[in-house]
C-alpha positions, 0 to 999 in steps of 0.5 A: 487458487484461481487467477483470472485477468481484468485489463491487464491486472492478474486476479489471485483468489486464493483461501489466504491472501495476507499469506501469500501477499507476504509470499511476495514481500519476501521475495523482494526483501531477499533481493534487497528491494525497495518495498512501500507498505501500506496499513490495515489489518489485512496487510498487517497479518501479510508482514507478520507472515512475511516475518516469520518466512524470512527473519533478515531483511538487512538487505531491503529498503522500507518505504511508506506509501502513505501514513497519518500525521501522528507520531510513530507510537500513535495507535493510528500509525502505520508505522506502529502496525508495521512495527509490531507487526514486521519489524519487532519480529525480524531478527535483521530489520531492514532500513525504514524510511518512514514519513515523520508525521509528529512534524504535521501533514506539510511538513512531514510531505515536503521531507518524504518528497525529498527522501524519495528523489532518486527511489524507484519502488520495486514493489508496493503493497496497497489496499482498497477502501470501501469508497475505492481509495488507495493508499491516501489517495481518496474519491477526487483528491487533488493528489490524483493529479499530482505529476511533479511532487512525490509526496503531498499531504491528504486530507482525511477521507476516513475515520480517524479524521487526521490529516495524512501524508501520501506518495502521489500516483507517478510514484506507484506507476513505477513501481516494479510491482504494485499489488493490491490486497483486499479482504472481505464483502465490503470491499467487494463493491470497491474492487469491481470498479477498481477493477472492471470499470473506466479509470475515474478519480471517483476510484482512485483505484483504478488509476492507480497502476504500476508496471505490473499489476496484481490483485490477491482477494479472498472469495468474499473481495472478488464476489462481484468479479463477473 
């Protein structure tokens, strides 16, 4: 594994990164923590291994930090992909607190805003898209400059093009812990101004931070980390 340091965030480059993501997901959910997850295939194969070290999360809280307005059996929740792939493979779930999406983007913001009044994250796994967006926070969204709220609704950035629900930056700044997980050359490009250029609401990843900050990357995220 070799670890190096960009601006303050910790640079893990190791052969398996969703298995150590799942390492730290772990950790947190033994101490009973209030964890964010995030979507995508990468994260996905992180809580299946986070599964399979630790069967009882009755302890930990599950937050959403971002999630399509669709219902929870919609193929493109991520609600579903953490349930098939974390929660329906634990032996003692945790408590989930999911953001309601068949209510519709406003709606569904508005109640998870409320839900978390009071919620400090201890940890919170995001990704980085190839456009440099994190969780639902896209190139110059408003939500970048959301101080007050902490959830709104986002417009899709992506395919699908579903409107979607977010928790806004002073939520992930927080956070005890927030860790990025990324994989693949695509996203190389993405990671590297994330990481190693000016904060600029073009990547919305690089103004995100929490009180700690990591990145865990295969050899093909980190190919253009100088």
């Amino acid at each position: 594994m070799a670890i190096r340091s960009f601006d303050g965030v910790a640079v893990h480059v190791v052969e398996d990164p969703a298995r150590l993501a799942g390492g730290w997901l772990v950790r947190f959910a033994t101490e009973g923590a209030h964890l964010a997850v995030s979507g995508g295939s990468t994260v996905g194969e992180a809580y299946a291994a986070a599964a399979e070290l630790l069967p009882d999360w009755g302890r930990a809280h599950v937050w959403f930090g971002d999630d399509r307005a669709v219902p929870p059996d919609d193929e493109n929740s991520n609600y579903r992909l953490v349930q098939e792939s974390l929660l329906d493979r634990l032996r003692v779930p945790p408590e989930v607190h999911r953001v309601r999406g068949e209510l519709g983007a406003d709606a569904a913001a508005g109640q998870y805003d409320r839900a978390l009044q009071g919620i400090t994250l201890d940890i919170a796994l995001n990704g980085i898209g190839p456009d440099g967006h994190t969780a639902s926070l896209f190139p110059n969204a408003p939500g970048l400059g959301e101080r007050d709220l902490r959830a709104v609704a986002a417009e899709p950035g992506l395919e699908p093009f579903v409107q979607r629900v977010t928790m806004t930056p002073p939520v992930f700044a927080a956070a005890r812990l927030l860790i990025y997980l990324v994989t693949g050359e695509s996203k190389a490009e993405a990671v590297r101004r994330a990481l190693t250029e000016e904060p600029s609401p073009q990547t919305p990843a690089s103004l995100i931070r929490g009180q700690e900050t990591i990145a865990i990357l295969d050899a093909a995220a980190a190919s253009q980390l100088s």
